[in-house]
N, C-alpha and C positions, 0 to 999 in steps of 0.2 A: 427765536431770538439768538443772535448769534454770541457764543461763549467769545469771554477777554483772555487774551493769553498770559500767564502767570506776570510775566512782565509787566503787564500794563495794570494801569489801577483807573478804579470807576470816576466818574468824572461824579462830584456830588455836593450838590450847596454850597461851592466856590470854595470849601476848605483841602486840600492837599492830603492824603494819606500819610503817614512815617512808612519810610524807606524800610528801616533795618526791622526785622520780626522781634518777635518777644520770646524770653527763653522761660520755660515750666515757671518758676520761682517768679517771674516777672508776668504771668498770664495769674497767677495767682493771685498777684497784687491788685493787674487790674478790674478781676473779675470783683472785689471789694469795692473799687472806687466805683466801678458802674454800679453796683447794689447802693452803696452808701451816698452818692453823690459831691457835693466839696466836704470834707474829711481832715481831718489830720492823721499822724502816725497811728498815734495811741488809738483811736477810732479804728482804724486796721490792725493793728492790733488783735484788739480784744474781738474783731470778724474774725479773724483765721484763728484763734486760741485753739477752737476744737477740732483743727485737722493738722494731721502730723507734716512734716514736720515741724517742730516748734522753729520760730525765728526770733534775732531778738530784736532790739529797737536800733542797732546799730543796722545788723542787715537790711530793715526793713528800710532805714534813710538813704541806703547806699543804691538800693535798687531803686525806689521814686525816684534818686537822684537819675540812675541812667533811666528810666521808663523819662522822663521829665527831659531827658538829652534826646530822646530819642522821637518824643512830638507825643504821644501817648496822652500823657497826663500834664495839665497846666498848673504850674505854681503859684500860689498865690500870697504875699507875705502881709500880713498886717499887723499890727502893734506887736512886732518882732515871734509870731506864729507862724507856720505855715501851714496853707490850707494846699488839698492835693483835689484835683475835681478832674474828668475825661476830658480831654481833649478831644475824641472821637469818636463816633457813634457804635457801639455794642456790635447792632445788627450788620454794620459796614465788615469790621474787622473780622466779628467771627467766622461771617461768610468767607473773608477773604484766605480765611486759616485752614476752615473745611476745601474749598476748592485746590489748597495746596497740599492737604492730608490727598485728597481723591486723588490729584494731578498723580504724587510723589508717593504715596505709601503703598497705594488700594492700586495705584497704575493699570486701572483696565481689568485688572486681574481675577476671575470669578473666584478661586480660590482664596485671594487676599477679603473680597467681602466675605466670603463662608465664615475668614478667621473674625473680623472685625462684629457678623452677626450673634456669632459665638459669645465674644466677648460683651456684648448688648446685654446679652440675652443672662448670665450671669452678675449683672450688674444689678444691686436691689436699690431701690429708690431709698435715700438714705434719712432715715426717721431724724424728726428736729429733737435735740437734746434739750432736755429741761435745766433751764439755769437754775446755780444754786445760790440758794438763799442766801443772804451774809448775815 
């Protein structure tokens, strides 16, 4: 199978890719809206509460707003709510992120996976916290 050149994007189920990438803070977000499905803020929220760092309800409107500029995530407003839901498929984007980690970071390089194995290999699967009672 012949590899697509970073430039090019997969042709898929008649929907269009987003152009511009996602920055950490913005991959953060969306990795909640693919878990959670259509959502609001607060709903996001109270996903990312137990991983640092904290954001608050302004940040978090400021970035849907650009992930929602940038084709990401679809808005949805009803009886003066909004609802945040994916615009595009998980397995699409992620792939498309690793192919440009490999392309750009790892670049061929036996040494750069030695570093990235490393880092694998010190990462522990991270235990589910118990929520607390109220």
């Amino acid at each position: 199978m012949a590899r697509q050149r970073s430039d090019e994007r997969p042709r898929g189920r008649g929907k269009t890719l987003p152009e511009k990438q996602l920055s950490p803070s913005e991959w953060r977000l969306m990795q909640a809206c693919w878990k959670l499905g259509r959502t609001t803020i607060r709903d996001i929220l109270l996903e990312i509460a137990d991983r640092p760092p904290a954001m608050s309800y302004t940040t978090v409107h400021m970035l849907l707003t650009r992930i929602v500029e940038k084709g990401y995530i679809a808005l949805e407003q009803d009886r003066g709510n909004n609802y945040y839901a994916p615009a595009v498929d998980r397995a699409t984007i992620v792939r498309l992120a690793a192919e440009d980690f490999v392309d750009n970071i790892l670049a061929g390089e036996a040494e750069n996976l030695a570093i990235l194995n490393e880092v694998l290999a010190e990462r522990k699967p991270a235990k589910p916290r118990a929520r607390k009672a109220n």
